[in-house]
MDAnalysis code that builds the backbone (N, CA, C; Angstrom):
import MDAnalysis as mda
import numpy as np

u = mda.Universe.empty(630, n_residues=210, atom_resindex=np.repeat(np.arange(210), 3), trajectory=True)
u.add_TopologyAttr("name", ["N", "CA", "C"] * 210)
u.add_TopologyAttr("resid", np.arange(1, 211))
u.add_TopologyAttr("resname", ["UNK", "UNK", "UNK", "UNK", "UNK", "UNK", "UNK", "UNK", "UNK", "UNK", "UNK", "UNK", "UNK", "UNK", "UNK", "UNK", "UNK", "UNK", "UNK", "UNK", "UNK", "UNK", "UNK", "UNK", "UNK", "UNK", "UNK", "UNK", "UNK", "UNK", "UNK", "UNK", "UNK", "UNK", "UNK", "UNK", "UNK", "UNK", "UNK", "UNK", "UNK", "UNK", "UNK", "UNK", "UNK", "UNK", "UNK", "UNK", "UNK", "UNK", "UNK", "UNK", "UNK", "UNK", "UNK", "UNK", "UNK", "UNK", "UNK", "UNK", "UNK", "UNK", "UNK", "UNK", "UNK", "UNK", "UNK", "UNK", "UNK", "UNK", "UNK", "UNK", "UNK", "UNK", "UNK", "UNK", "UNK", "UNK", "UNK", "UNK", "UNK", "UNK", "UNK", "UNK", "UNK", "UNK", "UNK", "UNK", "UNK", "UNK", "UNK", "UNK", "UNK", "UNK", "UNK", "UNK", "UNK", "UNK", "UNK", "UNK", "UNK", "UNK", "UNK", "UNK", "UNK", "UNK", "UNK", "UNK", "UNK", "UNK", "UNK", "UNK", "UNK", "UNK", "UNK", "UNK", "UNK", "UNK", "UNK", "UNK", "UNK", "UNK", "UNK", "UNK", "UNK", "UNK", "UNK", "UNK", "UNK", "UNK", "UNK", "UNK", "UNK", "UNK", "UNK", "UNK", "UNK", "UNK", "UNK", "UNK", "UNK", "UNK", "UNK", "UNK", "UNK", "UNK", "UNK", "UNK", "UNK", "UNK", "UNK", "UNK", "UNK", "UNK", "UNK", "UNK", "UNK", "UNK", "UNK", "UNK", "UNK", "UNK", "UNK", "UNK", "UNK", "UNK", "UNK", "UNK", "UNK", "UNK", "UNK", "UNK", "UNK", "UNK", "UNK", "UNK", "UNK", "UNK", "UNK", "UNK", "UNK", "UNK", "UNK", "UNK", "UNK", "UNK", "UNK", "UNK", "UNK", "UNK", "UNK", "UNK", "UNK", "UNK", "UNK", "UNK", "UNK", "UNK", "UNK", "UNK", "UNK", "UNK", "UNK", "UNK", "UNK", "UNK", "UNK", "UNK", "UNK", "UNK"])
u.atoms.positions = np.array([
    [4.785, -24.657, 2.717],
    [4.951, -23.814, 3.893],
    [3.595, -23.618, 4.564],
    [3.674, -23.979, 5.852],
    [2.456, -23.441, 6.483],
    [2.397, -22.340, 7.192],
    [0.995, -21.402, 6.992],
    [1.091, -19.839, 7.555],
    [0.463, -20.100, 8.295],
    [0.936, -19.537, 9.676],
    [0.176, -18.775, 10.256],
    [-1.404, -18.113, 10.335],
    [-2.047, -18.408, 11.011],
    [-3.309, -17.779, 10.996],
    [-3.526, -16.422, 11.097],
    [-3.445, -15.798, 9.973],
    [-4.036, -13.990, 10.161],
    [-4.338, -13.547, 11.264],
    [-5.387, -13.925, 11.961],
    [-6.229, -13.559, 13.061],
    [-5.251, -13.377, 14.423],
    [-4.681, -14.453, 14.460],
    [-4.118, -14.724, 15.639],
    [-2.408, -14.042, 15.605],
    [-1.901, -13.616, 14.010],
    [-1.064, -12.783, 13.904],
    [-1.439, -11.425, 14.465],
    [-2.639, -10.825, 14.102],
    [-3.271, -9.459, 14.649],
    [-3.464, -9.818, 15.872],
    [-4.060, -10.685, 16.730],
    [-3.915, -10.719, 17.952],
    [-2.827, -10.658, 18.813],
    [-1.665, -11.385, 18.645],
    [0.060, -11.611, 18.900],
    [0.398, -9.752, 19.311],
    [-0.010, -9.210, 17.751],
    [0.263, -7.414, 17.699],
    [-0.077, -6.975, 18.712],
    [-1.271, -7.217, 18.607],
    [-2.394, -6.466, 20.039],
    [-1.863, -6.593, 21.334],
    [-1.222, -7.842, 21.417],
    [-0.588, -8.118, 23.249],
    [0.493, -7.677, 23.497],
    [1.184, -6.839, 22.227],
    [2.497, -6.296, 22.440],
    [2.501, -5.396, 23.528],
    [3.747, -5.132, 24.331],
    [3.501, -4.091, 25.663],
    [4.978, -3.269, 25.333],
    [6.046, -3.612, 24.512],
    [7.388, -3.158, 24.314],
    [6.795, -1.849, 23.270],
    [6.285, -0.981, 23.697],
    [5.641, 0.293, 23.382],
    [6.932, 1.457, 23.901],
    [7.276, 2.545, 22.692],
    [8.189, 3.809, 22.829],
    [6.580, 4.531, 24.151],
    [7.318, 5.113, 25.434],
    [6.416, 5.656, 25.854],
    [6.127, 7.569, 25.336],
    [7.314, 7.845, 24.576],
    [6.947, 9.028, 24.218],
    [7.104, 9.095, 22.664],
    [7.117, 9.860, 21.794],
    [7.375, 10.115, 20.206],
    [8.424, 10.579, 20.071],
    [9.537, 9.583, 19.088],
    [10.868, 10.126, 19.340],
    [10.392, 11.562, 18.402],
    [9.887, 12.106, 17.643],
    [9.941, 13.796, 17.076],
    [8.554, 13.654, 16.230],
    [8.331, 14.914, 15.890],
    [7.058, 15.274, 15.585],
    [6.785, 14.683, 14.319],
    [7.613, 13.500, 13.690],
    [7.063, 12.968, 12.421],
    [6.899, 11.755, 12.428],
    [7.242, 10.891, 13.909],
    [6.893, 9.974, 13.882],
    [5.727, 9.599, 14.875],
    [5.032, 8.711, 14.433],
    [3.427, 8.763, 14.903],
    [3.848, 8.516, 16.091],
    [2.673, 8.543, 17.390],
    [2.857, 7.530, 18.712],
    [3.038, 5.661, 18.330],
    [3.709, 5.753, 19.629],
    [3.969, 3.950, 19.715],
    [4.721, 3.218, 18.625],
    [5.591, 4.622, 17.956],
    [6.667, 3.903, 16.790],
    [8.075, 3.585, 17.136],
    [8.994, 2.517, 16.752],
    [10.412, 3.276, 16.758],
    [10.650, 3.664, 15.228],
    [11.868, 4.003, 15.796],
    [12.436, 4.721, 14.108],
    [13.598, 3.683, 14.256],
    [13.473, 3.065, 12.799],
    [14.826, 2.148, 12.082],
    [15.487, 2.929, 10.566],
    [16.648, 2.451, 10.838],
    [17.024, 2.965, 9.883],
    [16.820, 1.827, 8.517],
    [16.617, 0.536, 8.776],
    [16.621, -0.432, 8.038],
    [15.601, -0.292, 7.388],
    [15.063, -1.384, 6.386],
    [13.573, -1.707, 6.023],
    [13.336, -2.981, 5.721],
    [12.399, -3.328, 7.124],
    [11.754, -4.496, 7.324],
    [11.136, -5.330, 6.399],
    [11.427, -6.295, 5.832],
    [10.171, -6.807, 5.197],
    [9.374, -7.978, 5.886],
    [7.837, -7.707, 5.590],
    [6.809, -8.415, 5.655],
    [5.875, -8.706, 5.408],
    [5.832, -9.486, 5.025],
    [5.122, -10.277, 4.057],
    [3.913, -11.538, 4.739],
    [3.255, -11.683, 4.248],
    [2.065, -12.688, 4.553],
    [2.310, -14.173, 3.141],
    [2.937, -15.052, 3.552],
    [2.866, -16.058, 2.320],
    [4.362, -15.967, 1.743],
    [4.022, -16.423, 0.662],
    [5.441, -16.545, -0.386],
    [5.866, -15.246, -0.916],
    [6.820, -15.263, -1.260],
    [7.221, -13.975, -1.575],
    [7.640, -14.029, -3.319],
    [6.669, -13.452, -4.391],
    [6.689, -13.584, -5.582],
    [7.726, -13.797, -6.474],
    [7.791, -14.006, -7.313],
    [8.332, -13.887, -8.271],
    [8.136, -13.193, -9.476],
    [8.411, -12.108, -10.003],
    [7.789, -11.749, -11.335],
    [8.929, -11.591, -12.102],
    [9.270, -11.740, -13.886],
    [10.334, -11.511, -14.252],
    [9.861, -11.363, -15.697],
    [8.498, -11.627, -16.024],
    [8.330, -11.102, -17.023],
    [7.649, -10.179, -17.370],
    [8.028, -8.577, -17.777],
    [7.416, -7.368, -17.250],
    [6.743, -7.119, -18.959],
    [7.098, -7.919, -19.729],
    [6.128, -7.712, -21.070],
    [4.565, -8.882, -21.090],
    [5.043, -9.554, -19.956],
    [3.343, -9.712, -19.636],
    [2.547, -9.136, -18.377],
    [3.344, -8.457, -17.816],
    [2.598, -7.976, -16.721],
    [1.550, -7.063, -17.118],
    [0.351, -7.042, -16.591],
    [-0.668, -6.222, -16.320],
    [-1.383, -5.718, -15.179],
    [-1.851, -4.505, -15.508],
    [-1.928, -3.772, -14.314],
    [-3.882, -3.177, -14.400],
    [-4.902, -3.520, -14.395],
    [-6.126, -3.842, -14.363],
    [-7.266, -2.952, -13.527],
    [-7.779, -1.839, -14.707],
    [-8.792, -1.281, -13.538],
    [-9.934, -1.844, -14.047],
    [-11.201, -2.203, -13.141],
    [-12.083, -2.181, -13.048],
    [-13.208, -1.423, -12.099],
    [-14.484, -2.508, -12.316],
    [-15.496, -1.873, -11.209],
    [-15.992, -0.481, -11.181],
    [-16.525, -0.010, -10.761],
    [-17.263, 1.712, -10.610],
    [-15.931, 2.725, -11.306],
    [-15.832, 2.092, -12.693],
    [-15.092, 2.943, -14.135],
    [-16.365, 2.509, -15.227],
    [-15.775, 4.208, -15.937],
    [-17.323, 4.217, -17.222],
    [-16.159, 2.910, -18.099],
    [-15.218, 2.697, -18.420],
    [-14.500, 1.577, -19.147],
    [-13.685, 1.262, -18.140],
    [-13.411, -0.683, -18.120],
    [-12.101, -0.965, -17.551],
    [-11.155, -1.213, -18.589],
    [-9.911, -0.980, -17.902],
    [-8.912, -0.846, -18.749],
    [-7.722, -2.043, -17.730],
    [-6.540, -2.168, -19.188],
    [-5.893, -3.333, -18.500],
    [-3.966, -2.392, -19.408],
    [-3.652, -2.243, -18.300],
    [-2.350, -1.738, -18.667],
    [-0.701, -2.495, -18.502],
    [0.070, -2.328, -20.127],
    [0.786, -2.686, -19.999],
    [1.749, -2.441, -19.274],
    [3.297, -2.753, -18.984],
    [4.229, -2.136, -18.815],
    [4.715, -0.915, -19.240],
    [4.900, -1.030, -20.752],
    [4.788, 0.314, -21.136],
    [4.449, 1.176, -21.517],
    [3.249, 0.990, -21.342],
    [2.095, 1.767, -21.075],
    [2.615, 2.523, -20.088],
    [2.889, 1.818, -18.755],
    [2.569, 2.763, -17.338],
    [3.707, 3.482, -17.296],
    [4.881, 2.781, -17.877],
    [6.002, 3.828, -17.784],
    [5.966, 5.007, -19.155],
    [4.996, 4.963, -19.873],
    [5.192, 6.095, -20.599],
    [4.313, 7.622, -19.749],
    [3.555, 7.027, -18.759],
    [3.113, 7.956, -17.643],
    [4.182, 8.937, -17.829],
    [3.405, 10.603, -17.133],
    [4.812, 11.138, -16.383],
    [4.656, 10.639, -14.542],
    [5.799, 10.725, -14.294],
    [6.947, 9.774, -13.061],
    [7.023, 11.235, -11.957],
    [7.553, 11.038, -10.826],
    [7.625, 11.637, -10.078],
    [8.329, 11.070, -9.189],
    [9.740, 12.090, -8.508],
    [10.330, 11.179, -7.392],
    [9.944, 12.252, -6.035],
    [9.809, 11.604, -4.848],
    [9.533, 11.847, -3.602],
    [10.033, 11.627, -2.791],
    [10.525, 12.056, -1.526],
    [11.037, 11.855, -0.128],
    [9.787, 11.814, 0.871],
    [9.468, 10.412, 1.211],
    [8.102, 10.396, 2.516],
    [8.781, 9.509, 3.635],
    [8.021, 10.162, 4.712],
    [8.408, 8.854, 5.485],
    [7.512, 8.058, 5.770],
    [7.396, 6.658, 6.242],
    [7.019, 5.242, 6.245],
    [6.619, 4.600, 7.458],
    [5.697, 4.231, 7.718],
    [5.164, 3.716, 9.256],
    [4.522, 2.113, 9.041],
    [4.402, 1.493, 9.821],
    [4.148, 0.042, 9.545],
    [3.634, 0.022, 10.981],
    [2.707, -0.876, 10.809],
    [1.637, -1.145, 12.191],
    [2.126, -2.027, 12.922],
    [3.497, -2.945, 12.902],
    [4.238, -3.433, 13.473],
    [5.453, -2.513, 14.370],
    [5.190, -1.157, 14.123],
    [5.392, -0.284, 14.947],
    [7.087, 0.475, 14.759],
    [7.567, 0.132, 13.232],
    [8.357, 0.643, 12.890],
    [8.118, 1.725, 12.141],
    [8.941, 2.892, 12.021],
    [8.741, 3.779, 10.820],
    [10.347, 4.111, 10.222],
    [10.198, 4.515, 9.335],
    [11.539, 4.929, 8.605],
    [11.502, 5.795, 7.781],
    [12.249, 7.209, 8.018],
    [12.174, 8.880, 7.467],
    [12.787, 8.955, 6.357],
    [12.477, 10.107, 5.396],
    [13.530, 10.294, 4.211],
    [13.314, 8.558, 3.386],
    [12.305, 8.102, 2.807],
    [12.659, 6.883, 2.132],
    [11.877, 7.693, 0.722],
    [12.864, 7.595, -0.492],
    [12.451, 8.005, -1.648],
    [12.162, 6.911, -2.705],
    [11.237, 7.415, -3.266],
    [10.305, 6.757, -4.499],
    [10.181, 7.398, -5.910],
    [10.215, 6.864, -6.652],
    [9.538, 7.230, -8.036],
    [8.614, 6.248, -8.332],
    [7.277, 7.421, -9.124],
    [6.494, 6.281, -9.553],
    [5.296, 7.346, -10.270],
    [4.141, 6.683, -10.577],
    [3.343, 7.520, -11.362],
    [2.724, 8.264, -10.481],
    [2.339, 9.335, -9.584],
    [1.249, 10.276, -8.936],
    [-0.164, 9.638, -9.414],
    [-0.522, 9.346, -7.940],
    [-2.011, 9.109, -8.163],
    [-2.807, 9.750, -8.945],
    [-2.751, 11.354, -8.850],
    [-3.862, 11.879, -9.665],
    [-3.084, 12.372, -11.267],
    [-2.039, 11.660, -11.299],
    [-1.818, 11.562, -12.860],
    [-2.382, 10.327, -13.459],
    [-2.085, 9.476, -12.515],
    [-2.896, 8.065, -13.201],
    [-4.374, 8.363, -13.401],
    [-4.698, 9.028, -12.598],
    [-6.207, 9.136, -12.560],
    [-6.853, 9.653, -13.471],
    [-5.870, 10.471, -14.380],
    [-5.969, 11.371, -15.109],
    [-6.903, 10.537, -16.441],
    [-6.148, 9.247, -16.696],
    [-6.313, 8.814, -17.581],
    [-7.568, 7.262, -17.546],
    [-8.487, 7.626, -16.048],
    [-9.325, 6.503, -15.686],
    [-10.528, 7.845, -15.551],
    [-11.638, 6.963, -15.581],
    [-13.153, 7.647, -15.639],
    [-13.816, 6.626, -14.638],
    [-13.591, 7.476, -12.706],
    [-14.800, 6.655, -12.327],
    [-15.640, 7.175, -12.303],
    [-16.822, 6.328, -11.938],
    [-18.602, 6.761, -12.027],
    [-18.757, 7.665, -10.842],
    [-19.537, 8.272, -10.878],
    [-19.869, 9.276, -9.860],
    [-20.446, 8.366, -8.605],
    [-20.831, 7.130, -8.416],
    [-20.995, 5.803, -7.611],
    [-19.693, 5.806, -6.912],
    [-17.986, 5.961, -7.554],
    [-16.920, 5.265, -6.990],
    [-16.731, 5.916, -5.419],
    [-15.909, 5.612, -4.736],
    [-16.347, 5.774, -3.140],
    [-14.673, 5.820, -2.776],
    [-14.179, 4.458, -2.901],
    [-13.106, 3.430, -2.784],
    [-12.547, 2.715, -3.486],
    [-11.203, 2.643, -3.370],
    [-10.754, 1.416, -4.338],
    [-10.063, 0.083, -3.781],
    [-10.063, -1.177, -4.385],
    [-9.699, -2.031, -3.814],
    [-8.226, -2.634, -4.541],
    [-7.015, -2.588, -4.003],
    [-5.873, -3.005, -4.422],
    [-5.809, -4.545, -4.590],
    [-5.607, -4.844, -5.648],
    [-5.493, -6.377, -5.776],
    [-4.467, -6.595, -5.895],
    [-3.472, -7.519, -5.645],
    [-2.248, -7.940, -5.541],
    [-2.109, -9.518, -6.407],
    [-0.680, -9.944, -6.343],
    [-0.452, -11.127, -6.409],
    [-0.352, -11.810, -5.537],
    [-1.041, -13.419, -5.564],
    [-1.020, -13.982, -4.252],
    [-2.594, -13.840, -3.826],
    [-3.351, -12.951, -3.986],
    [-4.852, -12.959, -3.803],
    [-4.881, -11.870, -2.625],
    [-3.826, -11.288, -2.344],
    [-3.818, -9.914, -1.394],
    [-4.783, -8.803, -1.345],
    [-6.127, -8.109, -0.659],
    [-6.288, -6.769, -1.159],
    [-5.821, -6.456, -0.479],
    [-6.735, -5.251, -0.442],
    [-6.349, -3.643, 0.974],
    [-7.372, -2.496, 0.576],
    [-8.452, -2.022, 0.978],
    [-9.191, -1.156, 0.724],
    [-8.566, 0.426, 1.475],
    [-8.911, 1.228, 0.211],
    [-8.408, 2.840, 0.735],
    [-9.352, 3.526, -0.072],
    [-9.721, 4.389, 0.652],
    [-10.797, 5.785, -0.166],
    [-10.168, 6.304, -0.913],
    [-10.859, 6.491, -2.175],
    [-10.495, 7.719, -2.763],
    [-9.729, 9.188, -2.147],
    [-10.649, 9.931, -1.169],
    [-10.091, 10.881, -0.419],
    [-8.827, 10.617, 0.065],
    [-8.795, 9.571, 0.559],
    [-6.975, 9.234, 0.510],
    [-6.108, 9.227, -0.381],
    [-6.548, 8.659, -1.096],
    [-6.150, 8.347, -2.285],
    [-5.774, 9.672, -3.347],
    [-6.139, 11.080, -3.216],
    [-6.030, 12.138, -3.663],
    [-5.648, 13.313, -2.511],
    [-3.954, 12.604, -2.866],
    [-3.316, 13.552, -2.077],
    [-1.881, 13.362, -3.239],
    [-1.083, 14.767, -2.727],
    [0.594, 14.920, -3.557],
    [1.410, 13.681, -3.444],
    [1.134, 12.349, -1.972],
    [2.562, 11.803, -1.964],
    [1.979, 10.407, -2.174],
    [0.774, 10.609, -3.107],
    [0.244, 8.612, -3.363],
    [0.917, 8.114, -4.558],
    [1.227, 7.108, -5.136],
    [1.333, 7.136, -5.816],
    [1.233, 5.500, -6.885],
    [1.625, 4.962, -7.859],
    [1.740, 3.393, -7.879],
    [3.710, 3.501, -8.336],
    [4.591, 3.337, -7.512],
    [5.502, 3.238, -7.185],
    [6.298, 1.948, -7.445],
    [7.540, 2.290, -8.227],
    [8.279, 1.333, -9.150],
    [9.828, 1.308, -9.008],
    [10.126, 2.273, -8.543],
    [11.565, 2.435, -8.043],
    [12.051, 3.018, -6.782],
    [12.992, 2.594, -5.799],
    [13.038, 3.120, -4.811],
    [14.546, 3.287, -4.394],
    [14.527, 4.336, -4.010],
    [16.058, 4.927, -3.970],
    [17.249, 5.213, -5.244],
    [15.798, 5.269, -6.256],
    [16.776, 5.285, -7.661],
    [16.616, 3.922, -8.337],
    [16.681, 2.789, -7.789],
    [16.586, 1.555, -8.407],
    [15.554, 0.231, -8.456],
    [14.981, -0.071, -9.301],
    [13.962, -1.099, -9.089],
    [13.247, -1.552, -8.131],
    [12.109, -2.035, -7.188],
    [12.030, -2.362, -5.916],
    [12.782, -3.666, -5.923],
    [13.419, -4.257, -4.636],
    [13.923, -5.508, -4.555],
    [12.508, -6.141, -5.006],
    [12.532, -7.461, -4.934],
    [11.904, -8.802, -4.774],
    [11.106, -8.479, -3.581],
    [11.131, -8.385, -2.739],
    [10.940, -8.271, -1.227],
    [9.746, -6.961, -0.817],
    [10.167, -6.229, -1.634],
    [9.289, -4.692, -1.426],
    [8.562, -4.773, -2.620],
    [8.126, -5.661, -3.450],
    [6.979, -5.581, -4.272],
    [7.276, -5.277, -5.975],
    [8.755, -5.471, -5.887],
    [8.858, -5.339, -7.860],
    [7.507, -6.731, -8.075],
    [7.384, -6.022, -9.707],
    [7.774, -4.718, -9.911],
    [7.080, -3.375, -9.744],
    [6.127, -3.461, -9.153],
    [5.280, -1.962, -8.982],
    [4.343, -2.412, -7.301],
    [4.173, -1.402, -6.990],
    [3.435, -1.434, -5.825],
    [2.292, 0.042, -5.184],
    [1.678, 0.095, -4.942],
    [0.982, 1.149, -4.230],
    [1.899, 1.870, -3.417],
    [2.120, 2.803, -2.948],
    [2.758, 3.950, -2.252],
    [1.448, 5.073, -1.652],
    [0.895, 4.932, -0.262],
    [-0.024, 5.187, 0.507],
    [0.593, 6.154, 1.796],
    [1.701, 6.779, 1.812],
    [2.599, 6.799, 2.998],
    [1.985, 7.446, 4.218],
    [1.025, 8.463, 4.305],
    [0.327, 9.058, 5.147],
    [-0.559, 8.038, 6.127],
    [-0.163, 7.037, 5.487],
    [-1.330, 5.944, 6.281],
    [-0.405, 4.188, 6.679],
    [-0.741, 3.520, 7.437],
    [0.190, 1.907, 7.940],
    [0.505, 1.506, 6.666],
    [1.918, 0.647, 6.508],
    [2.128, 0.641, 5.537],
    [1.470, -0.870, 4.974],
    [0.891, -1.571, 5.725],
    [-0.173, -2.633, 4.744],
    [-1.041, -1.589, 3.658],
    [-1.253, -0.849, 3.698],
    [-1.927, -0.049, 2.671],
    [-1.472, 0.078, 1.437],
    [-0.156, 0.156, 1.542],
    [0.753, 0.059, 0.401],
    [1.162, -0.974, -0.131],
    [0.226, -1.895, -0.729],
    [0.231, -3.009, -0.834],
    [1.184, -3.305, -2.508],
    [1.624, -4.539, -1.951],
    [3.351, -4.881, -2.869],
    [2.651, -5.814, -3.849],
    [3.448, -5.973, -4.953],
    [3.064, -6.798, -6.265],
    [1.562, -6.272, -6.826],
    [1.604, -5.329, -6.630],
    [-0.023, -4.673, -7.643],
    [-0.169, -4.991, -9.012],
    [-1.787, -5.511, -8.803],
    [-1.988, -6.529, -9.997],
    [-3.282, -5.546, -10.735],
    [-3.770, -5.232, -9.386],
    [-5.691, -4.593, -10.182],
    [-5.820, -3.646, -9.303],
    [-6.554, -2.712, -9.722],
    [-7.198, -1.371, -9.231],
    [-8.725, -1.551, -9.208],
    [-9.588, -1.636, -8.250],
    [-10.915, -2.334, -8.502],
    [-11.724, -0.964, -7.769],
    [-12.370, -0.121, -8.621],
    [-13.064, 1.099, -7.956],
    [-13.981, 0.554, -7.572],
    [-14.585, 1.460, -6.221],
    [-15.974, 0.294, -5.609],
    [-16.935, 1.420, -5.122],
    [-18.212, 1.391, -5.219],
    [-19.209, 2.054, -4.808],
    [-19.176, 1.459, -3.004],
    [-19.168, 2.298, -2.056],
    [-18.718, 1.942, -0.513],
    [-17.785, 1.721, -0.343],
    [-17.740, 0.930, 1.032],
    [-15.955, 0.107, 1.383],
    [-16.365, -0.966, 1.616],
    [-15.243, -1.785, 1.856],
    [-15.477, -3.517, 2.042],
    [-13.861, -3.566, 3.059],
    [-13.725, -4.850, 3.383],
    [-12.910, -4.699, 3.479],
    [-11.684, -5.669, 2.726],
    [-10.016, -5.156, 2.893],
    [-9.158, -6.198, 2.355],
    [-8.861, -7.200, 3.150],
    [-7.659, -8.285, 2.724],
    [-7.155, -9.022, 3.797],
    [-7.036, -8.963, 5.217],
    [-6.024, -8.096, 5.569],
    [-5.912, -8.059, 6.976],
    [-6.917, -7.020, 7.560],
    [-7.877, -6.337, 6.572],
    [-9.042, -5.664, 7.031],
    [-10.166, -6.659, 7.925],
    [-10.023, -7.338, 6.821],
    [-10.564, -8.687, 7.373],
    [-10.591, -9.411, 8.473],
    [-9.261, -9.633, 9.077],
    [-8.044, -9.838, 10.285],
    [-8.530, -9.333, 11.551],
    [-8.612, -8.448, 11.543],
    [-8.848, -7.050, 13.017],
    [-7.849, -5.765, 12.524],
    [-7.511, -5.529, 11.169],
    [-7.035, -4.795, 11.231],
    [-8.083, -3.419, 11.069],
    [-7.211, -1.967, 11.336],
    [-8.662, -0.863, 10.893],
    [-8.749, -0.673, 9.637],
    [-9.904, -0.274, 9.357],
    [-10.509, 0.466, 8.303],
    [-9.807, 1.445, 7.140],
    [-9.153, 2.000, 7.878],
    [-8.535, 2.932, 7.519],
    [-6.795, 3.015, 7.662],
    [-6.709, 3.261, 8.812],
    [-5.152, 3.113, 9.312],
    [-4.317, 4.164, 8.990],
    [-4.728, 4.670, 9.871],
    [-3.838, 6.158, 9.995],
    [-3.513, 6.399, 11.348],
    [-1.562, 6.495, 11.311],
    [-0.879, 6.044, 12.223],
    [-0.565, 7.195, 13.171],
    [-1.217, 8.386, 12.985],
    [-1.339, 10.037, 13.967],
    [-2.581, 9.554, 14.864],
    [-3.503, 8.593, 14.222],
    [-4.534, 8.591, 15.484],
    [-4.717, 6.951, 15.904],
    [-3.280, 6.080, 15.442],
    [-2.929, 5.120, 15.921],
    [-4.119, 4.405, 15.435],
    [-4.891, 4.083, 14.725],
    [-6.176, 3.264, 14.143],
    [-5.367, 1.812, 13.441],
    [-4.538, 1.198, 14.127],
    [-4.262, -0.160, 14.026],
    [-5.022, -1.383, 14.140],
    [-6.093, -1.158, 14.986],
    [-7.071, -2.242, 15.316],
    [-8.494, -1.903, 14.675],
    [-9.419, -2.644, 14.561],
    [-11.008, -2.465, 13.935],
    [-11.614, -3.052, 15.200],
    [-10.920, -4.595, 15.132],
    [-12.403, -4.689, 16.835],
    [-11.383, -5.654, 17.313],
])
């Protein structure tokens, strides 16, 4: 299969003009619609994983130890289910979408970064990142997210585990999570890389970097 060039995918975005001119209600950002569906999209092939007694889940970088976690390992975590809603820089959002999964600052509970850590970098399958701050990163509705709506993620939405970022575009929430890489500064990920922003937070519309 041949992809598409990143660059010129973020550019395509940029020339869009089929813009909502007002906010359908106060929870969905500017320049969204609201679907009731959920889109998938994806950059590349779309994984396969099926064996969850070898999966690992990998912190490194600006930690006093890295650590490499099993399956059940992560599900012996305590879990948490949530109702957030969901925004995507392709300019959809979708309300009321529920999750279970471990709470960021429970996972955290059990990692030691260095007083250096800044940021972390999501590694994926497929060679995917996505950089997000810490400060983001330590809030009630983050989480690393494994079930949705009660049942497994499809294929499609990132079984078997994925980042859950919802306050922010949903490339942030990056699908098939492989590594947790703490980093002294920021850098950027894939489509950071792209023209996408820095950050991406969809109340002050920060979709673009340059």
């Amino acid at each position: 299969m041949r992809l598409e060039n990143p660059f010129r995918r973020v550019q395509r975005l940029r020339r869009v003009t089929n813009v909502p001119e007002e906010q359908a209600n106060a929870r969905t950002p500017p320049g969204q619609f609201l679907t009731s569906k959920f889109p998938v999209l994806t950059y590349g092939p779309t994984p396969t994983i099926t064996d969850l007694e070898g999966f690992r889940l990998t912190v490194f970088g600006e930690v006093e130890e890295s650590r490499e976690f099993t399956w059940d390992e992560l599900m012996a975590l305590p879990a948490n289910t949530q109702t957030v809603d969901i925004h995507c820089v392709t300019r959809w959002s979708k309300l009321d979408t529920t999750w279970t999964g471990i709470p960021w600052r429970r996972f955290l509970e059990g990692i030691a970064p260095t007083a250096a850590a800044t940021h972390v970098m999501a590694h994926c399958v497929g060679g995917y990142t996505t950089n997000i701050s810490l400060e983001v990163l330590d809030d009630d509705d983050t989480m690393l997210a494994y079930l949705y709506d009660g049942k497994p993620l499809e294929r499609e939405h990132g079984y078997p585990m994925r980042l859950l970022v919802p306050k922010y575009y949903f490339w942030k929430s990056a699908k098939w999570l492989t590594g947790l890489e703490f980093m002294n500064g920021d850098r950027p990920g894939f489509w950071e890389q792209h023209g996408y922003h820095m950050r991406g937070e969809p109340f002050a519309e920060e979709r673009f970097g340059y």
